[in-house]
C-alpha positions in Angstrom: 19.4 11.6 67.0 19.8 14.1 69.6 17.1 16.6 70.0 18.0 19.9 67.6 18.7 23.5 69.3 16.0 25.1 67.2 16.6 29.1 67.0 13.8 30.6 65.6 15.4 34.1 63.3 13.5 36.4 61.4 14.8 38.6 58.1 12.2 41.4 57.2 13.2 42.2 54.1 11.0 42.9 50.9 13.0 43.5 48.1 10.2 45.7 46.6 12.6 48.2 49.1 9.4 49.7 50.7 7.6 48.9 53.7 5.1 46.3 54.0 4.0 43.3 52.3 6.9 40.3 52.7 8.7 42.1 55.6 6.1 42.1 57.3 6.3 38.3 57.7 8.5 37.3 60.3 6.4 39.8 63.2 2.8 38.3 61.5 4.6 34.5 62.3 5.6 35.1 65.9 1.7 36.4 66.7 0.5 32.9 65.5 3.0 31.3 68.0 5.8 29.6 66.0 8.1 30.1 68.2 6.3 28.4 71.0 5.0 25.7 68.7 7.9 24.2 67.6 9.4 24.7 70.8 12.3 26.9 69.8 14.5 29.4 71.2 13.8 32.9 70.1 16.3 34.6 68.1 15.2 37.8 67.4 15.2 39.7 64.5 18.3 40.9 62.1 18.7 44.3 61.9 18.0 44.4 58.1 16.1 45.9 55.5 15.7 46.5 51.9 15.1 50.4 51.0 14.9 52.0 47.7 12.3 51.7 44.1 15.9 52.6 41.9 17.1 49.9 39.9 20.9 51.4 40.7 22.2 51.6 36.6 25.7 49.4 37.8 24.3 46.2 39.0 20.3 46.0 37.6 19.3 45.8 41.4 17.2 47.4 42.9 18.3 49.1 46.3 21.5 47.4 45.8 23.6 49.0 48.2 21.1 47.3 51.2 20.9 44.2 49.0 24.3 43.9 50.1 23.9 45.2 53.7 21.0 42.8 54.0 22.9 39.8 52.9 26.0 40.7 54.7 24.1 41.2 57.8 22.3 37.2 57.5 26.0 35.9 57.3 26.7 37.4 60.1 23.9 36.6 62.2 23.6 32.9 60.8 27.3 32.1 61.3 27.8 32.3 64.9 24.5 30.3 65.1 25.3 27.3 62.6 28.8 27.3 64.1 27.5 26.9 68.0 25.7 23.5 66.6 21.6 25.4 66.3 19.7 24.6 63.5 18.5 28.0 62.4 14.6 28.2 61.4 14.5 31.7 59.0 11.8 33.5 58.8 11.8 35.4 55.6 11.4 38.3 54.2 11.6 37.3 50.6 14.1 35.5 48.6 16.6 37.9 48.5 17.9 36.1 52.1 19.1 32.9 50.6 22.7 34.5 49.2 23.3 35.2 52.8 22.5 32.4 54.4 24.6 30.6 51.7 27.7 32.7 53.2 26.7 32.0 56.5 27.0 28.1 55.7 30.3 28.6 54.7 31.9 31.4 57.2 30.6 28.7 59.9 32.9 26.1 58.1 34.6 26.2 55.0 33.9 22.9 54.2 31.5 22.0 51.1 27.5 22.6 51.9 24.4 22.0 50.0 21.5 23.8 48.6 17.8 22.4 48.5 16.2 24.8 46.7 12.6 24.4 47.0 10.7 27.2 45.3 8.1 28.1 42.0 11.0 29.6 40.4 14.7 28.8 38.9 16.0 32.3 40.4 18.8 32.0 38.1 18.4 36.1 36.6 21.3 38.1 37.0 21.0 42.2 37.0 20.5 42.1 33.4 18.2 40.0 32.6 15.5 40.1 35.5 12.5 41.4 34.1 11.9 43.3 37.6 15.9 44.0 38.9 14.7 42.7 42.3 16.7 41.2 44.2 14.7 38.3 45.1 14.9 37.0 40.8 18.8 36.4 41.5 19.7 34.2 44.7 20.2 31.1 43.2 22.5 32.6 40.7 24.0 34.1 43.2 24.9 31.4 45.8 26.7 29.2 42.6 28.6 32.7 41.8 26.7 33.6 38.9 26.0 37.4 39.0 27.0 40.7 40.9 30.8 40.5 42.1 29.6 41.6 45.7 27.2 39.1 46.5 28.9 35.9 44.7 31.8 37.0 47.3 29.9 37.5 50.6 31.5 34.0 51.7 35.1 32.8 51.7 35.4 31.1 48.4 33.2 31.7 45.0 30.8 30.1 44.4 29.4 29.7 48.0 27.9 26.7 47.0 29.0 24.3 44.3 26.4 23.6 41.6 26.5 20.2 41.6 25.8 20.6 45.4 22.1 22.1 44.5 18.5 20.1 44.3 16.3 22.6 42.9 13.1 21.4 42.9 8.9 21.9 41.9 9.7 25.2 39.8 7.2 26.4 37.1 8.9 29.0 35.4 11.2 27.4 32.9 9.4 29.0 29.6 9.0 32.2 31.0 12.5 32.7 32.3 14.1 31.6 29.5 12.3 33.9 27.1 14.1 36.3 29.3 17.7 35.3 29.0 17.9 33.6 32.3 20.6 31.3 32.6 18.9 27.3 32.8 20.2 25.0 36.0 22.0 23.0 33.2 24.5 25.8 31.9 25.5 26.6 35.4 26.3 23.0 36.1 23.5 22.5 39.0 23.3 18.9 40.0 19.2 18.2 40.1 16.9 20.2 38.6 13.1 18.5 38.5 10.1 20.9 37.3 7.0 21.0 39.4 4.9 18.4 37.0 8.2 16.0 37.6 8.3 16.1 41.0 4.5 15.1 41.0 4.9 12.4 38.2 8.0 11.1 40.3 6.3 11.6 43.6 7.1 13.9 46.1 8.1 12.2 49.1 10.6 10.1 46.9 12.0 13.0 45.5 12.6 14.4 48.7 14.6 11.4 50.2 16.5 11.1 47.3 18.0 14.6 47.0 18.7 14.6 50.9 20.6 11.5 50.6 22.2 12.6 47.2 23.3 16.4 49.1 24.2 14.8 52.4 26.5 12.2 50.4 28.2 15.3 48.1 28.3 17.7 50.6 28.2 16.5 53.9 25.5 19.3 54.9 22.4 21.0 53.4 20.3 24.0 54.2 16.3 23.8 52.9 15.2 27.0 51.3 11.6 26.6 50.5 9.6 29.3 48.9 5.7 29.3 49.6 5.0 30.4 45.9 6.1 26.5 45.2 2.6 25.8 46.4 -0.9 26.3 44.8 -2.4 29.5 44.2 -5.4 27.2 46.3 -2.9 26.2 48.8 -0.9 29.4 49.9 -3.1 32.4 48.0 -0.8 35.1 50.0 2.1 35.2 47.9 3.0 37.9 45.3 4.3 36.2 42.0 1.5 34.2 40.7 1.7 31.3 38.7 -0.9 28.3 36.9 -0.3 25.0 39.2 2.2 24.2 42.2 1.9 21.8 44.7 -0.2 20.8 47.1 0.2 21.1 50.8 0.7 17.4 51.8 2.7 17.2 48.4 5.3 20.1 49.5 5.4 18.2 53.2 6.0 14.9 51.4 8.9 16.4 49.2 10.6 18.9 52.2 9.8 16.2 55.3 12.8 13.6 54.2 15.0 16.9 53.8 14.6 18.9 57.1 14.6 15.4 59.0 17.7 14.1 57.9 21.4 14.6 60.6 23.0 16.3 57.6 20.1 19.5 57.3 21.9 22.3 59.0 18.7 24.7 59.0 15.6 26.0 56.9 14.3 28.9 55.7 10.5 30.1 55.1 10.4 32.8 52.6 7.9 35.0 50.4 4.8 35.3 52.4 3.1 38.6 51.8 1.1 39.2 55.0 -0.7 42.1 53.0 -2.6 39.5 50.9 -3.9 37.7 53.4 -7.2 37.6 55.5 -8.0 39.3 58.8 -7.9 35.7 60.0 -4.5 35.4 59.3 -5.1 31.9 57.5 -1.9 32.0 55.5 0.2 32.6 58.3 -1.4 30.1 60.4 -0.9 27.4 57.6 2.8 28.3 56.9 3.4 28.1 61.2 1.7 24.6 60.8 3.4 23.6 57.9 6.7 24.3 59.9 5.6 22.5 63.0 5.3 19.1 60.5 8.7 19.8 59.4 10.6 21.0 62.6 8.6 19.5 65.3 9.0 16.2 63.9 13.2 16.2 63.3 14.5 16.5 66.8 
């Protein structure tokens, strides 16, 4: 295929809603060269953030009134791009992007598109039951039009994205969010929904190929969210919500690889880095920039 218009966009948001740690990200990725290395236009940064410790009584969320202005002001910086035919690379910022970029998919073109959801968690909470009220425990939810009647609408049509159009893939957290009253993948309808030891027993690179082919063929198009607390504690140490296993580095590019490769992958994001935890080496954000250049350097 032709060689992809790669934009390279940062969101620094941390839904924390004070300054530091994830928004920090996208500024800590450009120093390392990502732009350069995967040879991509530069896109700037959205004029976003997430402000505020509250969890506002209405919603659960926690400083919901720029949730919103945060996710309304992705769509609107996404759409133009995804319509003019770029394939957007996000720099995140935390999770609390993805509802935005959902809504970007779809103001672009109202047609049907797909979710690969690649992350350690089901973020399926809504503002009742997330244990924090943060933003970044409801996206999921969120882009299949479970949740808070503001952000299931940011697109054209509710939900932004059907279930059945979602692969969410290599989370941990089943147990723990259910003890919670989370919603599971199944009650919402979402089409695959394989827990980190499955995607390992299955193999990873399979998995991957599958789910592209099974989202391009029900959808038509697909955006790759992938979330670095999927990985190791080992593999990617500088990332906030800590949990026992994950997968490795060549595992996560064996399962993502077939996805941001294939014609019908309209874009990726990288999300949840926390540039505070790292060293003064800046090893995380140098493995994250390389783990993009084996993804995006290799599908134009």
């Amino acid at each position: 295929m032709n060689r992809r218009d790669v934009v390279v966009v940062g969101v620094p948001i941390d839904s924390l809603g004070k300054h530091g740690g994830t928004e920090l990200a996208p500024a800590a990725l450009r120093e390392q060269g990502i732009v350069e290395i995967l040879g991509a236009r530069e896109g700037g940064d959205l004029d976003v953030r997430i402000v505020g410790t509250e969890r506002d009584p209405e919603s659960g969320i926690v400083g919901y009134p720029t949730v919103v202005s945060t996710c309304e002001g992705v769509r609107d910086g996404l759409a133009p791009l995804i319509r003019g035919g770029a394939f957007p690379v996000v720099l995140g910022g935390c999770c609390t992007l993805v509802p935005g970029v959902a809504a970007a998919l779809r103001a672009a073109d109202p047609g049907p598109a797909g979710l690969a959801y690649i992350d350690g968690h089901l973020d399926l909470y809504d503002g009742r039951t997330s244990p924090t009220g943060e933003a970044a425990d409801v996206p999921l939810a969120v882009a299949v039009g479970h949740g808070d009647p503001a952000l299931i609408s940011l697109g054209p049509a509710v939900p932004m994205i059907e279930p059945r159009h979602v692969a969410l893939l290599a989370h941990r957290d089943t147990d723990e969010a259910r003890s919670y009253g989370s919603v599971m993948p199944g009650d919402l309808g979402i089409g695959v929904s394989l827990d980190c030891a499955e995607v390992q027993s299955a193999g990873p690179g399979a998995v991957g190929a599958e789910a592209a082919s099974r989202l391009a063929d029900a959808a038509g198009r697909f955006w790759l969210s992938i979330d670095v607390d999927v990985m190791s504690d080992g593999a990617f140490p500088s990332t906030p919500v800590k949990q026992p296993g994950g997968l490795e580095v060549e595992e996560l590019v064996a399962l993502t690889r077939p996805l941001a490769e294939h014609p019908a992958c309209a874009g990726l994001n990288l999300m949840c880095y926390d540039v505070d935890m790292d060293d003064a080496e800046r090893s995380s954000a140098r493995a994250l920039v390389e783990l993009a250049r084996r993804l995006v350097a290799t599908s134009g």
